[in-house]
PyMOL Python script that loads the backbone (N, CA, C, O; Angstrom):
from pymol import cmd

cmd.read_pdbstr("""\
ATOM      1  N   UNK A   1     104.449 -35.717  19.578  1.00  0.00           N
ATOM      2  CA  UNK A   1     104.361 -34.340  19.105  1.00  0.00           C
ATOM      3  C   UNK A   1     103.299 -33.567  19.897  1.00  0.00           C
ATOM      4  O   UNK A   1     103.582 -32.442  20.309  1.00  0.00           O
ATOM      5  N   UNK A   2     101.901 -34.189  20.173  1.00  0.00           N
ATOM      6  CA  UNK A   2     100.998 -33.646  20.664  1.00  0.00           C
ATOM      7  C   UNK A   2     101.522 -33.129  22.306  1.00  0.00           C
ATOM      8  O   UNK A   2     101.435 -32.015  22.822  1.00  0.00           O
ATOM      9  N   UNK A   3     102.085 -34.422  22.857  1.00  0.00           N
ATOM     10  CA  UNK A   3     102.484 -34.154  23.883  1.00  0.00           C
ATOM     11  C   UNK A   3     103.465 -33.080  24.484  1.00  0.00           C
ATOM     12  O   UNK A   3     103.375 -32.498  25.565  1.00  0.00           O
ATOM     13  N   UNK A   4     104.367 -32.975  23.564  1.00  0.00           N
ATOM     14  CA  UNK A   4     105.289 -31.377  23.162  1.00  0.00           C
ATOM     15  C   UNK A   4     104.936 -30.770  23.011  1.00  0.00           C
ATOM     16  O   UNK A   4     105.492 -29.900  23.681  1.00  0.00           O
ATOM     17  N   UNK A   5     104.039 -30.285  22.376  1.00  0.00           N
ATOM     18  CA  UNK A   5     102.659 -29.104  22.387  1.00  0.00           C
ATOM     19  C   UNK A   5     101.902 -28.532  23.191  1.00  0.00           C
ATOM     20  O   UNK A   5     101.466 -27.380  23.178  1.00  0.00           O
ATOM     21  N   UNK A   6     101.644 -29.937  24.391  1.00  0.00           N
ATOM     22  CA  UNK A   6     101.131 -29.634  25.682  1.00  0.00           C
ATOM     23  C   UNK A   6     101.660 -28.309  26.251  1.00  0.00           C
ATOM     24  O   UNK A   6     101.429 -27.101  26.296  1.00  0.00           O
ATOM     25  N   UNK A   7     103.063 -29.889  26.926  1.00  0.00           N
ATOM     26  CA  UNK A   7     104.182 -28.911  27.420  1.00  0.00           C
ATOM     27  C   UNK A   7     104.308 -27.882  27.086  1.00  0.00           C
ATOM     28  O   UNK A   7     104.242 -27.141  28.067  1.00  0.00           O
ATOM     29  N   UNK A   8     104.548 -27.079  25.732  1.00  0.00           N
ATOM     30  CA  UNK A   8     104.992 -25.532  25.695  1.00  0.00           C
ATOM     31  C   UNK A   8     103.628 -24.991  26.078  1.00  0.00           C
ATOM     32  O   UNK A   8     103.683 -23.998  26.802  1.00  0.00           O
ATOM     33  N   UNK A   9     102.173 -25.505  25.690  1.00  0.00           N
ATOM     34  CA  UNK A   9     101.505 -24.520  26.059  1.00  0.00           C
ATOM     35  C   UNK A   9     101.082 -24.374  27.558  1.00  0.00           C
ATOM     36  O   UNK A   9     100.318 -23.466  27.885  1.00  0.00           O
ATOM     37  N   UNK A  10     101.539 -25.201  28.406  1.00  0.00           N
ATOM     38  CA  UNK A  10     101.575 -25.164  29.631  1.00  0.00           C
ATOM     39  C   UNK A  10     102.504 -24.213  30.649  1.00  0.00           C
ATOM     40  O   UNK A  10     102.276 -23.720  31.753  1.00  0.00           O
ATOM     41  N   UNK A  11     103.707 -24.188  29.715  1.00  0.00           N
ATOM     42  CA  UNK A  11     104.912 -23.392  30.305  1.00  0.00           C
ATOM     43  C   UNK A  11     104.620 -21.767  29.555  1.00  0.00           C
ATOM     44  O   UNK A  11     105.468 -20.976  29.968  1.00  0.00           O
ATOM     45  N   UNK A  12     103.774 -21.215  28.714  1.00  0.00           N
ATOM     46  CA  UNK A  12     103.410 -20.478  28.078  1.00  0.00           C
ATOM     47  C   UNK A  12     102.646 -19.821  29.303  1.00  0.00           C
ATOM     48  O   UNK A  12     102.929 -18.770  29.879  1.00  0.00           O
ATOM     49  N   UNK A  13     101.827 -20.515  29.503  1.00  0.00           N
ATOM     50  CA  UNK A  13     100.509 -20.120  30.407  1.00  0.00           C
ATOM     51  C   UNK A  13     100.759 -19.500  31.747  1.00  0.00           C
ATOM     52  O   UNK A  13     100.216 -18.633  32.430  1.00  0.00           O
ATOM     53  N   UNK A  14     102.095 -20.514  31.880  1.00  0.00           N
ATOM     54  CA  UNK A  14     102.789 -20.270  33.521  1.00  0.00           C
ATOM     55  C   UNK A  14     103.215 -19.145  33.539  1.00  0.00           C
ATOM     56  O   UNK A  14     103.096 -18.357  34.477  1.00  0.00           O
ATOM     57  N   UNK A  15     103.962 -18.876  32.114  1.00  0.00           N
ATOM     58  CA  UNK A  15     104.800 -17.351  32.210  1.00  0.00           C
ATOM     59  C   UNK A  15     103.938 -16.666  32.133  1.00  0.00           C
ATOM     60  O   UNK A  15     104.021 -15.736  32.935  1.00  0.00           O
ATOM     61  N   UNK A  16     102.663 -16.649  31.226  1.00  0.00           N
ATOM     62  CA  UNK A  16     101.967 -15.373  31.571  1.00  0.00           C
ATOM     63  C   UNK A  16     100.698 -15.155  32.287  1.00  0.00           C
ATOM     64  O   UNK A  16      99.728 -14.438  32.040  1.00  0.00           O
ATOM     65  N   UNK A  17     101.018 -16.105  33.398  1.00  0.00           N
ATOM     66  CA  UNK A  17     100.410 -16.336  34.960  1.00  0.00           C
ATOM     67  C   UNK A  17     101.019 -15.469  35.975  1.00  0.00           C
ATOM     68  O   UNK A  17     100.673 -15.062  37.085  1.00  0.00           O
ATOM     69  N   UNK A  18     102.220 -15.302  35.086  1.00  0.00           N
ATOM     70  CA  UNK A  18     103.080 -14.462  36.216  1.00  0.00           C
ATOM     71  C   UNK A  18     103.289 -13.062  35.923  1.00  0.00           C
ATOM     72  O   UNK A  18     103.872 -12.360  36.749  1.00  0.00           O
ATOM     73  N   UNK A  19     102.849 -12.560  34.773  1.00  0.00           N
ATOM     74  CA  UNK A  19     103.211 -11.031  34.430  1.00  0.00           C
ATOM     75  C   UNK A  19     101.945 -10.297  34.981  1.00  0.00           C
ATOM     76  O   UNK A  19     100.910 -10.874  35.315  1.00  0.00           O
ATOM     77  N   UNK A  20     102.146  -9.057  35.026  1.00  0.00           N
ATOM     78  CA  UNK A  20     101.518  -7.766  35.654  1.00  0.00           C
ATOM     79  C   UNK A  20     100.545  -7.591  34.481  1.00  0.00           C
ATOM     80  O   UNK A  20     100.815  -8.052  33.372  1.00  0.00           O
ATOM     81  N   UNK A  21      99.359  -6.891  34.744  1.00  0.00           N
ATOM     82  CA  UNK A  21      98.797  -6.296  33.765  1.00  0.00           C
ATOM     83  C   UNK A  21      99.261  -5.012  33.001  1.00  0.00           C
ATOM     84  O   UNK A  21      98.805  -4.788  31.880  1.00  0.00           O
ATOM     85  N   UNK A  22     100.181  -4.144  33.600  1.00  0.00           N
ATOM     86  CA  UNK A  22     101.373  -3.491  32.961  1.00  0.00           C
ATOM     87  C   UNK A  22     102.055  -3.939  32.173  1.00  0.00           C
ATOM     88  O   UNK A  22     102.463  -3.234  31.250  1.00  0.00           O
ATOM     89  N   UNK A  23     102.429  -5.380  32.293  1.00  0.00           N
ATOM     90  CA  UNK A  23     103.498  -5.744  31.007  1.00  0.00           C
ATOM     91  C   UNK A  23     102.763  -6.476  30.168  1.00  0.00           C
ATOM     92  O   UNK A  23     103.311  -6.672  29.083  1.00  0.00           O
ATOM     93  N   UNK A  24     101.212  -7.162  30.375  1.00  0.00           N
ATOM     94  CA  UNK A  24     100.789  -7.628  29.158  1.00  0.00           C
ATOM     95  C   UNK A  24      99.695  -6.895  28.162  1.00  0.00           C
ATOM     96  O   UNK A  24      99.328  -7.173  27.020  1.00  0.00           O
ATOM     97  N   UNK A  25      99.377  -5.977  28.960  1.00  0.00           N
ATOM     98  CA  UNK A  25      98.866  -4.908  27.509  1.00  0.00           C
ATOM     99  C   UNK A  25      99.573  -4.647  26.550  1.00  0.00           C
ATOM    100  O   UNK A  25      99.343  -5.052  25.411  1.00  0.00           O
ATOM    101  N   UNK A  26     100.862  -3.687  26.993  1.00  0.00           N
ATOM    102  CA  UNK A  26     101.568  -3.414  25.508  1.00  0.00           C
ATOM    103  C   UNK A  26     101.924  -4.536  24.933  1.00  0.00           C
ATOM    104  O   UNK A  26     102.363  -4.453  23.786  1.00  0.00           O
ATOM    105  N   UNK A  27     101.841  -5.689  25.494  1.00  0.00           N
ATOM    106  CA  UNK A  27     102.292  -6.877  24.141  1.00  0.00           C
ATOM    107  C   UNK A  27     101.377  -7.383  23.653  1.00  0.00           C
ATOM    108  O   UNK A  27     101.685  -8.341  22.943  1.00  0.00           O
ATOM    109  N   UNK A  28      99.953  -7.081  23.736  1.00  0.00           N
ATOM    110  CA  UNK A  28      98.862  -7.131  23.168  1.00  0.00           C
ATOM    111  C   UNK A  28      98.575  -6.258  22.269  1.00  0.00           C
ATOM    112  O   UNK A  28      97.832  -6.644  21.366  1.00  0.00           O
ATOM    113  N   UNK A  29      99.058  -4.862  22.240  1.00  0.00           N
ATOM    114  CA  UNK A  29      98.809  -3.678  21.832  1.00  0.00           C
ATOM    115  C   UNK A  29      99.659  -3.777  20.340  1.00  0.00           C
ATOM    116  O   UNK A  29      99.190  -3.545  19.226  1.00  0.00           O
ATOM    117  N   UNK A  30     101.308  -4.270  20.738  1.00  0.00           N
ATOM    118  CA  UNK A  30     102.183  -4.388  20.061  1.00  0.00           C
ATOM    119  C   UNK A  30     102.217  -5.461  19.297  1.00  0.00           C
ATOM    120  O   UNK A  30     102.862  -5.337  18.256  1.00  0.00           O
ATOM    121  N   UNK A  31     101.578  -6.755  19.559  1.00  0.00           N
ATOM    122  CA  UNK A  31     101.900  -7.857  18.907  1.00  0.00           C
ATOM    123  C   UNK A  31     101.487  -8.037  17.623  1.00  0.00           C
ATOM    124  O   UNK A  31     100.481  -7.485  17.177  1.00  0.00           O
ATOM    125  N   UNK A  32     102.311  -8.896  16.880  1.00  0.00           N
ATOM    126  CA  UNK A  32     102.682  -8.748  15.665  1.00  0.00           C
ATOM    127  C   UNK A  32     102.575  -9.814  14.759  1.00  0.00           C
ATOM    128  O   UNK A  32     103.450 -10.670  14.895  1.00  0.00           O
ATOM    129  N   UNK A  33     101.731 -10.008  13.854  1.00  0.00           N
ATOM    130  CA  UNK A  33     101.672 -11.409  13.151  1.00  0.00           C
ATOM    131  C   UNK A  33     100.481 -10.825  11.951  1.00  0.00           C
ATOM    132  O   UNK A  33      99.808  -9.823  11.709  1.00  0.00           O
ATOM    133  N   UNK A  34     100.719 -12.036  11.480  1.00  0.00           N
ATOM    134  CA  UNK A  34      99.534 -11.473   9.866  1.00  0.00           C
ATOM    135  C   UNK A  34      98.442 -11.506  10.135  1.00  0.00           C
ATOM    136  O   UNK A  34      97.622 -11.027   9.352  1.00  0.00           O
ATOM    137  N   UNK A  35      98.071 -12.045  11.257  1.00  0.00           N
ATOM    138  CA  UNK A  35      96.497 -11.489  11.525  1.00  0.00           C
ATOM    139  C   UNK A  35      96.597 -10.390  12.907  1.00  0.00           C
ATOM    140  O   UNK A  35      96.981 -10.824  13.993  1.00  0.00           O
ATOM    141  N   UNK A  36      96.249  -9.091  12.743  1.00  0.00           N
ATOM    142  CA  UNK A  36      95.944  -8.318  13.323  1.00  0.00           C
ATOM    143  C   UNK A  36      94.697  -7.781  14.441  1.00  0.00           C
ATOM    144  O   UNK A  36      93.520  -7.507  14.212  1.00  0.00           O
ATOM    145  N   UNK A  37      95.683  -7.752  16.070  1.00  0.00           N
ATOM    146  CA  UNK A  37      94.909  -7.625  16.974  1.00  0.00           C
ATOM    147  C   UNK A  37      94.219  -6.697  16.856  1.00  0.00           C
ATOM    148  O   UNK A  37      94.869  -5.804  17.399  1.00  0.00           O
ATOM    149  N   UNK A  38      93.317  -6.278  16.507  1.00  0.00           N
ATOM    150  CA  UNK A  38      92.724  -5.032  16.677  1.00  0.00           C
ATOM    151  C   UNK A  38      91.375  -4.465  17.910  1.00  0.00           C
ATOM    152  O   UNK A  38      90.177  -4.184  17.928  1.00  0.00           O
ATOM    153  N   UNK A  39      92.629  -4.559  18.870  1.00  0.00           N
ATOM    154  CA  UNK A  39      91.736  -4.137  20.210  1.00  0.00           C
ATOM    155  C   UNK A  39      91.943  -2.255  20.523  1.00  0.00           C
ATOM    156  O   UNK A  39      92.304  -1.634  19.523  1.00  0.00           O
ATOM    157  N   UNK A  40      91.778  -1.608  21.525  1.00  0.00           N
ATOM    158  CA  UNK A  40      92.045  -0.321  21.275  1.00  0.00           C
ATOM    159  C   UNK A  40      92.168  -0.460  22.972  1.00  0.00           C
ATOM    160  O   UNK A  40      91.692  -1.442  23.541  1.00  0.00           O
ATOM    161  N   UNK A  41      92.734   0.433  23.580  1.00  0.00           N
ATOM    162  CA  UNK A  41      93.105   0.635  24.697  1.00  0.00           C
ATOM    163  C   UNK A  41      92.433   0.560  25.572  1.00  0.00           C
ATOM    164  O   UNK A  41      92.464  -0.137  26.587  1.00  0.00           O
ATOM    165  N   UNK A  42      91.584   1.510  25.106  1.00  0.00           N
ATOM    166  CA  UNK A  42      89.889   1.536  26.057  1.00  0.00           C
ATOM    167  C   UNK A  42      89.501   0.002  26.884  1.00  0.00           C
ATOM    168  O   UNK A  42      89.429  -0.318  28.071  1.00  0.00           O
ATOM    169  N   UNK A  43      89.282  -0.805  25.432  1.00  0.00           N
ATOM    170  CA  UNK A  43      88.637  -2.109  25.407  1.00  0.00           C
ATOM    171  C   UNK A  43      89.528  -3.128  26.380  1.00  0.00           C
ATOM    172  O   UNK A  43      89.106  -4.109  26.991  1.00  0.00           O
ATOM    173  N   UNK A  44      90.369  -2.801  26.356  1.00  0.00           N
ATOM    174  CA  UNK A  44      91.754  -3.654  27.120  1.00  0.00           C
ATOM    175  C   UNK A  44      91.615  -2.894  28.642  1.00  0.00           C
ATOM    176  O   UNK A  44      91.642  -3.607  29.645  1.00  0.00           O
ATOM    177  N   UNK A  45      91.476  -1.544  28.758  1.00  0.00           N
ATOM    178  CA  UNK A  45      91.305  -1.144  30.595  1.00  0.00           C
ATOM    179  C   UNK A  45      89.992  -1.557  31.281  1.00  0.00           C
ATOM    180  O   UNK A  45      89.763  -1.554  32.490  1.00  0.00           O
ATOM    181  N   UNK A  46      88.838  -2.059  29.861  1.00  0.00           N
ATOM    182  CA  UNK A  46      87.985  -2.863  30.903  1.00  0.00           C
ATOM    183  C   UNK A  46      88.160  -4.075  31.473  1.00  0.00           C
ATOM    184  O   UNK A  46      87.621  -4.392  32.533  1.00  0.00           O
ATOM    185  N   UNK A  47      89.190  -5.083  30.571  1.00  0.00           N
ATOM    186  CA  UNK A  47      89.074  -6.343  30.697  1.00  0.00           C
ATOM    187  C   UNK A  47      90.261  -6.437  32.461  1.00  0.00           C
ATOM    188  O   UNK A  47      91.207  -5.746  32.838  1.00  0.00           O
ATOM    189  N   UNK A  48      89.368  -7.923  33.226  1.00  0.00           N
ATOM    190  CA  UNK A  48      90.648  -8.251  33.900  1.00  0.00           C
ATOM    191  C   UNK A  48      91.833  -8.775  33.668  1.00  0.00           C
ATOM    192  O   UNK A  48      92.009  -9.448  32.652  1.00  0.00           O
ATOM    193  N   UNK A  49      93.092  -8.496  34.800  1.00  0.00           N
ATOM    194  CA  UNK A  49      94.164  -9.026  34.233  1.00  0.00           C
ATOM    195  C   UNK A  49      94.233 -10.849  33.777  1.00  0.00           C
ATOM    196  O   UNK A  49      95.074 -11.274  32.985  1.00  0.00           O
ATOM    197  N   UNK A  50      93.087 -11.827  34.516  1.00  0.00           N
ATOM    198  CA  UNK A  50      92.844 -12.896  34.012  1.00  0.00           C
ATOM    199  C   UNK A  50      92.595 -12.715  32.609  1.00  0.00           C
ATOM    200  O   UNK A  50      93.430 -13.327  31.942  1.00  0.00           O
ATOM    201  N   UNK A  51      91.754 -12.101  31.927  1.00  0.00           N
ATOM    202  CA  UNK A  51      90.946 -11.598  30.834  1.00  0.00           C
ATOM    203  C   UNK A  51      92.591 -11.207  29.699  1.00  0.00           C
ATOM    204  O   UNK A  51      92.839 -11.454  28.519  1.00  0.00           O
ATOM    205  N   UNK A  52      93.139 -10.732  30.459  1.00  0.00           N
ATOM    206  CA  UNK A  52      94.422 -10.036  29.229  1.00  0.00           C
ATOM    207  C   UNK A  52      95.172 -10.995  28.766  1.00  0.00           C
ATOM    208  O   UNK A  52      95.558 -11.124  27.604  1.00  0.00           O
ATOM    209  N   UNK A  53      95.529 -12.129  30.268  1.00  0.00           N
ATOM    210  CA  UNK A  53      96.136 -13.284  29.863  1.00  0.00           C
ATOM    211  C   UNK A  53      95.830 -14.168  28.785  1.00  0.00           C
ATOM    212  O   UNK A  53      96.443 -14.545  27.787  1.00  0.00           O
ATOM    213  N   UNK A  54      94.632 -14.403  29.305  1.00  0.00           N
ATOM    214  CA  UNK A  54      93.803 -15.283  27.623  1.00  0.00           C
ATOM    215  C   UNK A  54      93.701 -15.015  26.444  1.00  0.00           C
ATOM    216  O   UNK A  54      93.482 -15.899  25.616  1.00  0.00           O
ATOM    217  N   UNK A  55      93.847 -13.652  26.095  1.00  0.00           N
ATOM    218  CA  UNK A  55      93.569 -12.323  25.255  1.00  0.00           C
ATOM    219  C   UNK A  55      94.956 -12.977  24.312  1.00  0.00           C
ATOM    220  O   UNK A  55      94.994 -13.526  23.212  1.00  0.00           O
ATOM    221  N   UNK A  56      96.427 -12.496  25.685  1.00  0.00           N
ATOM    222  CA  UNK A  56      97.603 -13.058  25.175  1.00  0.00           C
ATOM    223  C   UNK A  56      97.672 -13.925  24.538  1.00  0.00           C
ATOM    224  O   UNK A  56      97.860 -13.725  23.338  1.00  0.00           O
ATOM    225  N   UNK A  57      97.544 -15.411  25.077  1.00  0.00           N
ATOM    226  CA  UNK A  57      97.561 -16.564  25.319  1.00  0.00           C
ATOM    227  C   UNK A  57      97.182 -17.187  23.909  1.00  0.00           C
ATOM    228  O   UNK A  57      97.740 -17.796  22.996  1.00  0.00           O
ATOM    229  N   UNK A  58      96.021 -16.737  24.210  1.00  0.00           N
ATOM    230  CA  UNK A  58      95.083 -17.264  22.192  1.00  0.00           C
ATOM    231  C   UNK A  58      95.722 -16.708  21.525  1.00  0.00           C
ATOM    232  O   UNK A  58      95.599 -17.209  20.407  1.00  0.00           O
ATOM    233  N   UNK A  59      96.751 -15.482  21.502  1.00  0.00           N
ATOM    234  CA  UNK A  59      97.053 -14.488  20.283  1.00  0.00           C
ATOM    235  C   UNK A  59      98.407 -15.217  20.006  1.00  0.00           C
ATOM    236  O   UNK A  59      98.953 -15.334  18.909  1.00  0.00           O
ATOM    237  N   UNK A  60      98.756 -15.592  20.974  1.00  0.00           N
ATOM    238  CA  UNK A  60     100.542 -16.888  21.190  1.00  0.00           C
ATOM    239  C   UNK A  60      99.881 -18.311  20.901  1.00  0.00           C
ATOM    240  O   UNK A  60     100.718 -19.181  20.659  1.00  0.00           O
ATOM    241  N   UNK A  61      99.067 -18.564  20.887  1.00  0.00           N
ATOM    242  CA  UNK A  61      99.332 -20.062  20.362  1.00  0.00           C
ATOM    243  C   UNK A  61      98.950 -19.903  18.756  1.00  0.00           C
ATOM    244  O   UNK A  61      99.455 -20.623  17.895  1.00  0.00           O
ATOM    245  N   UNK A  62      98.059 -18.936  18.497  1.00  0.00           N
ATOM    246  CA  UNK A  62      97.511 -18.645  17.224  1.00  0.00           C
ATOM    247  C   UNK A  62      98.396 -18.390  16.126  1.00  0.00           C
ATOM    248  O   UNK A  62      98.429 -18.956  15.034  1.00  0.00           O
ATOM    249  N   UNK A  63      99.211 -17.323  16.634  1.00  0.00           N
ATOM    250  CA  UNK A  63     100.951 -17.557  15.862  1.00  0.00           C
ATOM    251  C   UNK A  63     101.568 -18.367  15.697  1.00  0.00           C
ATOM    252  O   UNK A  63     102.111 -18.472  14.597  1.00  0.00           O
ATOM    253  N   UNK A  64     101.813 -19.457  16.837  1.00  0.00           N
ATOM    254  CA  UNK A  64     102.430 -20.637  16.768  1.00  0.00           C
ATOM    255  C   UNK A  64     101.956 -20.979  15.703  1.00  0.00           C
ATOM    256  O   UNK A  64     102.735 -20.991  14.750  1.00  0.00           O
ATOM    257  N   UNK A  65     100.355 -21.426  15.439  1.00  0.00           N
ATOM    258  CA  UNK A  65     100.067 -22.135  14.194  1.00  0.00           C
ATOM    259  C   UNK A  65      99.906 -21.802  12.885  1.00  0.00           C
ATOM    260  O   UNK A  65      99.207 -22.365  12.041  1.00  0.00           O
ATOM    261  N   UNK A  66     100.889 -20.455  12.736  1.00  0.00           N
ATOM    262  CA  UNK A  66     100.073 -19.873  11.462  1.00  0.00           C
ATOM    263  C   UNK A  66     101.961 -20.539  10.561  1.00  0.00           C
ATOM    264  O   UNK A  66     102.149 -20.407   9.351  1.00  0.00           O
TER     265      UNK A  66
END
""", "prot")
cmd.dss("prot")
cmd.show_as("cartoon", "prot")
cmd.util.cbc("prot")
cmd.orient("prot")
């Protein structure tokens, strides 16, 4: 199981290794789950696009586990 877990969060990472910082703000902006991102736009045009990924990343596995 653990090891399946890896895997997706590895192939997770890859995909959003590969998106633009154009396409991963608004899904930061937009994303949707019972705990609420509450970043503001501003705060997101300082960060780098490394920085947005992780941003993503924690906010997608965090769902996974809820």
């Amino acid at each position: 199981m653990r090891r399946n877990m890896m895997r997706n969060t590895d192939r997770l990472a890859a995909e959003l290794a590969s998106l633009e910082r154009e396409q991963i703000k608004p899904q930061i902006l937009n994303f949707r789950s019972r705990t609420r991102l509450d970043f503001t736009e501003e705060f997101l045009d300082r960060l780098t696009t490394d920085q947005l990924r992780h941003v993503l990343l924690a906010a997608m596995l965090y769902l996974a586990r809820e």
